[in-house]
N, C-alpha and C positions, 0 to 999 in steps of 0.2 A: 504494500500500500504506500511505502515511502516514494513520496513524490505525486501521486495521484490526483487527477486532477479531473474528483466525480461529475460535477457539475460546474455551469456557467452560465451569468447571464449576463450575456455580452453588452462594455457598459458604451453610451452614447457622448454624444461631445458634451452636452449642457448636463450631466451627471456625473458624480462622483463616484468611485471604483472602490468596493470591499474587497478583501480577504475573508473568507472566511477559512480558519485554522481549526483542525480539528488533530488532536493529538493522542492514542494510545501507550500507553508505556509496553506492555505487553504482547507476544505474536496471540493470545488468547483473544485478545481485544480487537482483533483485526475485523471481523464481520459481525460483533452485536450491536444489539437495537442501541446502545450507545451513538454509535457511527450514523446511525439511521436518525437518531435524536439529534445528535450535531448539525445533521444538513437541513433540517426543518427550524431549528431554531433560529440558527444563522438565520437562512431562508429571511422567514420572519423580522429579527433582527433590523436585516439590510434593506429590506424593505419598508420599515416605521419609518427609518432614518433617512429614506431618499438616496440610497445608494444600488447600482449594481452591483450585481455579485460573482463572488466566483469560489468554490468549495477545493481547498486542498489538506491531505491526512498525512500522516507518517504514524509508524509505530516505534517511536524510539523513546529514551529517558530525556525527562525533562532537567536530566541533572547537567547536563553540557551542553553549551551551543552548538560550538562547530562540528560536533559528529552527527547534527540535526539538519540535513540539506533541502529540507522545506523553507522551513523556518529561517534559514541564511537566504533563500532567493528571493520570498518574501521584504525582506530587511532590504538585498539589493532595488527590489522592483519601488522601495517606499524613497528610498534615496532617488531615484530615478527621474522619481513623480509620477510613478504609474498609477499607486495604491495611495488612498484618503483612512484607510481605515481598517482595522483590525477583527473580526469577529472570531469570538472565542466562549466556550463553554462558562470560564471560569479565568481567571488570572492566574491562574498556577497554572493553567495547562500551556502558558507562554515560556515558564520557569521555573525548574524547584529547583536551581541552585543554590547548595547548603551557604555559598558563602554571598551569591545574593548581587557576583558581579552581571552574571549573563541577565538577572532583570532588569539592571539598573542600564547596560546595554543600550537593550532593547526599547527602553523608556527612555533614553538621550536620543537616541535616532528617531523614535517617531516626535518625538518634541521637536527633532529640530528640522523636518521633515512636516509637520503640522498635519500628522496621522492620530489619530484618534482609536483608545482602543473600544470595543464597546461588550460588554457584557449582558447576561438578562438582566443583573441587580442595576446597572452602572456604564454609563458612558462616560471615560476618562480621557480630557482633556488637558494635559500635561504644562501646557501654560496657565493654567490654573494654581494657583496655591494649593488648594483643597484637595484637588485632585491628585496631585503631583504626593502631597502627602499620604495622602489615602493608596497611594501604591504600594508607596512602602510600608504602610501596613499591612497588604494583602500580600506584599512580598515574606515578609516576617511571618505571619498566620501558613503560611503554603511551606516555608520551614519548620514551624512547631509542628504542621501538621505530621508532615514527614518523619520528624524523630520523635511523636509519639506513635506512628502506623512502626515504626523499625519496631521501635521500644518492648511494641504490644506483642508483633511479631516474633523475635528472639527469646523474650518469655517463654512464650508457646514452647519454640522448638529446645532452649536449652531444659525446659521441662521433661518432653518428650527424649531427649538424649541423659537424660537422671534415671528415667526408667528402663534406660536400653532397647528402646524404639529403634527403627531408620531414620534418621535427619537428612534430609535435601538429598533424598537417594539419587545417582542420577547410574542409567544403565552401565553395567560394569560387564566385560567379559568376563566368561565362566559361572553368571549367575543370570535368574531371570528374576523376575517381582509377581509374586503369587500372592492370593489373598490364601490367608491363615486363618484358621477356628475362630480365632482371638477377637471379641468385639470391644471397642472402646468408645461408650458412649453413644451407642447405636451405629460406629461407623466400623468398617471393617478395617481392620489392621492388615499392610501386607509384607513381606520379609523373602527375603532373598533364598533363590534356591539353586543349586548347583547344574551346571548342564554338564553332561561327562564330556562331550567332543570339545565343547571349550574349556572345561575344567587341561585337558591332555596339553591345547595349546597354553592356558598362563604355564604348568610346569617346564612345557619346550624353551618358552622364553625366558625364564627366573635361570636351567641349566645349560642356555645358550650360552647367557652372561657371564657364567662361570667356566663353562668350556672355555670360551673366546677369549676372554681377559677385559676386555671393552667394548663397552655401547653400542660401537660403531660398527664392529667388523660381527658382534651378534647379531643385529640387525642384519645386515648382509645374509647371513647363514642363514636366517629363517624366511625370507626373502629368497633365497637363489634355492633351499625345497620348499619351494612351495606352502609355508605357513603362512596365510593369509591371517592380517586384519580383520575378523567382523563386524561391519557396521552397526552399529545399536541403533541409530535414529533414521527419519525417512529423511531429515535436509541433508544427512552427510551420505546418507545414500543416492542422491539424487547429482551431488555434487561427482561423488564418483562416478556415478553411474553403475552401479554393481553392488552386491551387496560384501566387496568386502575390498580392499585397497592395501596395500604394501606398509609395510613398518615405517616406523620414521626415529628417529632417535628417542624426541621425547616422547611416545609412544614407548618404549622399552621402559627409560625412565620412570613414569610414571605407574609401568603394572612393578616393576620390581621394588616398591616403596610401597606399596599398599599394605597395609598391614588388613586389612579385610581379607587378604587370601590365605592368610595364617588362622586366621578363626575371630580376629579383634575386630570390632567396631567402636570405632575411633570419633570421638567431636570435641570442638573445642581447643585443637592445637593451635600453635604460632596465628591463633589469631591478633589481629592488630587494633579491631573494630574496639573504638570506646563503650561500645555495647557491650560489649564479652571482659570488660575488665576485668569485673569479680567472680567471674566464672571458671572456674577446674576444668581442667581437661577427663572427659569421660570417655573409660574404656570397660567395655562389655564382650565378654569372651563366649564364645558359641564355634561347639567341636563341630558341630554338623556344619558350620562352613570355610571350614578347612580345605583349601588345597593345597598349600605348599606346609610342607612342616618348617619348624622356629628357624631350626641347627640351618635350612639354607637360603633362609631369608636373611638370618644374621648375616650368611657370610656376604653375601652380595650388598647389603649395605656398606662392608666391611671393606670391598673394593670400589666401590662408589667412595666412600671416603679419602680412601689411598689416591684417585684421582684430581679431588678437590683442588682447584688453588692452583690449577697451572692457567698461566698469562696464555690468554687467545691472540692469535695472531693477526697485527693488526688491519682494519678494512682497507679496502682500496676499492676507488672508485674504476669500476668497469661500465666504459658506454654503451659494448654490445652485450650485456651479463641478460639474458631470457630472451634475446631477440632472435639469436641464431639457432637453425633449426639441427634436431643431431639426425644420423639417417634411422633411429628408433623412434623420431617423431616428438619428443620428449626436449626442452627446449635446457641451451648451452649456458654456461655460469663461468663467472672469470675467476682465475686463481694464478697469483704468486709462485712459481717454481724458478727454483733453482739452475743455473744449466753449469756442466761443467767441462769447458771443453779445451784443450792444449794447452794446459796448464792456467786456465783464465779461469772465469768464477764470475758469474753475473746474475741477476734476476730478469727475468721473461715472463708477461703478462702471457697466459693462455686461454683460452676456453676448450673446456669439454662436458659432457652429458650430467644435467644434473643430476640424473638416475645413478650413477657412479656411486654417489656418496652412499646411496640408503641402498642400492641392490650388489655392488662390488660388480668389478668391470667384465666377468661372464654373464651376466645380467644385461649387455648394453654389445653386444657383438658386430653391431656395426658402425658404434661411436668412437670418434676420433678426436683429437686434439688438433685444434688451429692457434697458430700466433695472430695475436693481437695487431701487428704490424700489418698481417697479409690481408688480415681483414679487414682494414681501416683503409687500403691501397686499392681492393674493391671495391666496398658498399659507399666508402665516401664521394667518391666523382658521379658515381650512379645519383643519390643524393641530391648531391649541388645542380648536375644535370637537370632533374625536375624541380627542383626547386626555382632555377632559372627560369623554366618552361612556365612559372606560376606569373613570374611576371611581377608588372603592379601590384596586385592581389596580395602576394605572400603576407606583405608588411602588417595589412589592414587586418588580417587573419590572423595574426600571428598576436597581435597586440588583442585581439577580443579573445583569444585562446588565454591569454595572459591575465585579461579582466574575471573571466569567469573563474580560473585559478584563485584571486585575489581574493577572491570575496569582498571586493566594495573596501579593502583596508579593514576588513572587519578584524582577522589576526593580529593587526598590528594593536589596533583598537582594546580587542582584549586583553592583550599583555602588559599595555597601557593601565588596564586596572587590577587586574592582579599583582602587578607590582605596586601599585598604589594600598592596596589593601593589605599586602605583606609587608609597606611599611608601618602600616598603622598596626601590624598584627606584633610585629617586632618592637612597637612603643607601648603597643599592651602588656607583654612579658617584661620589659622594664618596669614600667608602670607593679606590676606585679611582686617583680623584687622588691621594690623598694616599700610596698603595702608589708611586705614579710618583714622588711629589715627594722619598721618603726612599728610591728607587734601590732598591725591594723586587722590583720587575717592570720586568720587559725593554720599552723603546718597542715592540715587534711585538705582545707578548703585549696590550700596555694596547691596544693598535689594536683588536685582532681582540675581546675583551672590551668596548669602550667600544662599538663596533658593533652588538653583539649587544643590550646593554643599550639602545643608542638606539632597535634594532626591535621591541625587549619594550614602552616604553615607548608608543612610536608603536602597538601592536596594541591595549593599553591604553587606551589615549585612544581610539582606533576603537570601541570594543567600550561604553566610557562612553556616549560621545555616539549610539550605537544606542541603548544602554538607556534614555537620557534622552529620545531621542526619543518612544519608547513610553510613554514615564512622561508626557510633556507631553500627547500624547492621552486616555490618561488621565483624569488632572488638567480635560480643559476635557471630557470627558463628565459626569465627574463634578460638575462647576461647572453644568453646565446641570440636573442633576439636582436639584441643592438649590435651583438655581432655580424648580423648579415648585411648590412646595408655595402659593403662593397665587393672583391673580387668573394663569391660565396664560398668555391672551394678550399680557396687560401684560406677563409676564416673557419671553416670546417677543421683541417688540421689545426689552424692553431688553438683551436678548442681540445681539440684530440691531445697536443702535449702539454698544453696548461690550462684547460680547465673540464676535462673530462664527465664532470656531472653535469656540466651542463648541455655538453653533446649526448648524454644520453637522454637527457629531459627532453632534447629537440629531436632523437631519432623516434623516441615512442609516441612523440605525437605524430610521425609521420607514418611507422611501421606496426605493425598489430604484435603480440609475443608469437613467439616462435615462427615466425615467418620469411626469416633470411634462409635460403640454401644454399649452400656453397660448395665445392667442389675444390680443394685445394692440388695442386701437380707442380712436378718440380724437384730437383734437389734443393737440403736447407738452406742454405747459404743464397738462394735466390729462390723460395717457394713464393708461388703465385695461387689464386684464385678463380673461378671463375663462379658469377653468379646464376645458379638455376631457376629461382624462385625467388617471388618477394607475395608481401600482402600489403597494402597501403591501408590505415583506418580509413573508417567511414566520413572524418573529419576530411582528411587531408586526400580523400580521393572526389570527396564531392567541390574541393578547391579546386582539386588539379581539373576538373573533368567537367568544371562548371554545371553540375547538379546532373549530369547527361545519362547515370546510370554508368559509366564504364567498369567493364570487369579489370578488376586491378587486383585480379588472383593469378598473375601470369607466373608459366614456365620460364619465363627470360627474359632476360631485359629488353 
């Protein structure tokens, strides 16, 4: 439903233009009379107030903006001057950010935008005193709500986890979910039950891991015979396509840590949530769901341990890392190797088969390794080639490809206030000290207060270095953008040796994944390419081809 866009009633030049927002948090909440009440209300709404309308849903958390791509194009279309006004169930259903920046957001843009939000209770006009205040109370009410629904919630289950219940079961291999005799409260209880064929495979994996030595090469092994993954759910089934999909590392990881296959059921660990403060960790032992015994689940911790704590090698930026295609279909990843050759000693970018890593290279029989060089010596002229071809045009595309990227400076915007609020959050902790130092606040109270302030600050800093993330992609699409305005191919290389991320931002939007084929020949010392195949996006083929429909799945260039 994210992004949907149920209804419309297309607005006229002498009327004003609604949004009507309708927001689920939950994939449950996707099709009920909820959804159905939203577009009648609205409906309604938009029309007391003299506005056209237009109904769009998503089903995501109101805890974050920017992972909400409704509600960001909305925000863009209000900057724009497309949208007067806002329709919405409820004022929380714009925001429940705990800390309260994404409503205040949201409520600076349509103020200074002169959007209006409007509600059944309430039409909020933000140049208002009244109103402008009156948000931030409904921003603060749409927060307590929130942490008294967790509050009520965690009760419940750390309850049900004291009596050795299932908590938050979610499908595990080697067990199914059966209802049990047991009633509680007229409801039925249900409890995990063993299946023998996947009971067989957790023990192949737990004494992979100990055969093998490491993660990486047991995975391989049960992978290259045939020990399939099976899928528990229909989205990850769907995703595959199949009902069952190859290992992955943290896949191994995570069955050989379970202590549920030993016979323990476990709640209440390393958790962080201020919810779970006072709460013990609960463990409840049941023989009957036993697959692995203690003696070799300890040991496998045991070398999982002995692993810990080695430095990962550091990233490098690869332009064609998932673009190029391997001849298993399965698309190519860049890596650092070493080469050693007449007594010299150098590093060489390569690409080969990302199925490598998780199936071991009898798994990938017709994947080969390309240098980095032979492939930047092909696919780059090809490139600049159409790029040329585009013309005029490129610039104009390239900078609206760059806008809708942007989000309106909405990232910049946010970071903007979460550092704003992490100063104020780091004057509160002062402020804090200094209540303890003059005997104002009790040691308990400062506890339970310095706490809270260190997981505000800690969600803060998460929520920055998301934004900055996006903001850095950005920033190197945009760098390659300015980089094209003269000879293109020249500027292509010199992206290629000094700014690599950003030639890969500008090849995916030209190139779909796994769509380069290549054909390398040659001795090393002068290996060449030849390009078999490409696939252009739908973006960058309806530029090149001025909307014409051409097929740009071609055999060759």
């Amino acid at each position: 439903m994210s992004g949907q866009k149920a209804a419309v009633s297309l607005p006229s030049s002498n009327r004003k233009h609604a949004m009507i927002y309708d927001r689920g948090s939950t994939s449950s909440q996707k099709n009920n009379w909820s959804r159905d009440d939203a577009e009648r209300v609205g409906r309604e709404l938009a029309e007391r107030y003299g506005y056209t309308w237009e109904l769009r849903q998503e089903i995501k958390s109101g805890e974050t903006l920017e992972e909400r791509p409704v509600i960001m194009g909305i925000l863009k279309e209000i900057e724009a001057g497309k949208v007067q006004a806002i329709i919405c169930q409820d004022f929380t259903r714009l925001s429940r950010d705990e800390d309260g920046i994404d409503g205040r957001m949201i409520r600076r843009i349509c103020q200074d935008n002169g959007c209006r939000v409007i509600t059944p209770q309430k039409a909020y006009d933000f140049d208002q005193d009244a109103d402008h205040d009156m948000s931030d109370f409904e921003l603060l009410v749409g927060k307590i709500q929130k942490r008294q629904n967790i509050r009520g919630l965690m009760r419940g289950l750390q309850e049900r986890a004291r009596q050795g219940y299932l908590v938050g079961w979610r499908a595990k291999v080697g067990y199914r979910r059966v209802p049990s005799r047991e009633m509680y409260k007229g409801k039925v209880i249900y409890w995990p039950e063993i299946i023998p064929e996947e009971a067989n495979l957790v023990r192949e994996a737990f004494h992979s891991l100990l055969r093998e030595g490491n993660p990486n090469a047991a995975v391989r092994w049960l992978n290259r015979n045939g020990h399939l993954l099976p899928l528990k759910y229909d989205k990850c089934r769907q995703k595959s396509k199949g009902q069952f999909r190859e290992w992955r590392r943290k896949d191994l990881i995570s069955f050989v840590t379970d202590e549920i296959y030993t016979g323990w059921l476990v709640y209440g660990r390393n958790c962080k949530s201020r919810f779970m403060k006072e709460f013990e960790e609960q463990r409840h032992f049941y023989p009957e769901l036993r697959i692995i015994d203690q003696d070799t689940f300890d040991r496998c911790q045991e070398l999982l341990a002995g692993r810990r704590g080695r430095v990962p090698a550091k990233a490098q930026p690869y332009p064609f890392s998932g673009l190029i295609r391997c001849g298993c279909g399965s698309g190519m990843v860049g890596r650092l190797v070493v080469v050693r050759r007449n007594g010299h000693i150098w590093n060489q970018k390569m690409y080969d088969c990302s199925r490598r890593d998780i199936r071991g290279v009898g798994n990938c029989a017709k994947g080969k390794t390309i240098m980095e060089t032979v492939t930047a010596r092909t696919v780059l002229p090809f490139v600049a080639q159409h790029l040329m071809e585009i013309g005029t045009r490129l610039r104009p595309a390239l900078d609206s490809a760059a806008r809708e990227m942007s989000a309106s400076g909405l990232h910049d915007r946010l970071i903007a206030e979460a550092q704003a609020e992490l100063a104020e959050t780091e004057k509160q902790a002062d402020n804090l000290a200094r209540g303890v130092a003059a005997g104002i606040l009790a040691e308990g109270q400062a506890r339970r207060i310095s706490q809270e302030l260190a997981e505000k600050k800690e969600r803060l800093r998460g929520k920055m270095a998301g934004l900055q993330q996006k903001l850095d992609i950005e920033a190197e699409f945009r760098y390659a953008i300015e980089r094209l305005d003269g000879d293109i191919e020249q500027e292509l290389w010199t992206m290629f040796n000094h700014a690599p991320g950003s030639l890969g931002q500008l090849l995916r939007f030209i190139l779909e994944p796994a769509s380069i084929e290549l054909r390398a020949f040659g001795p090393s010392r002068n290996r060449q390419a030849e390009l078999l195949g490409y696939r252009f996006t739908q973006t960058f083929q309806d530029l090149l081809y001025c909307g014409n429909g051409s097929d740009t799945t071609l055999p060759g260039p």
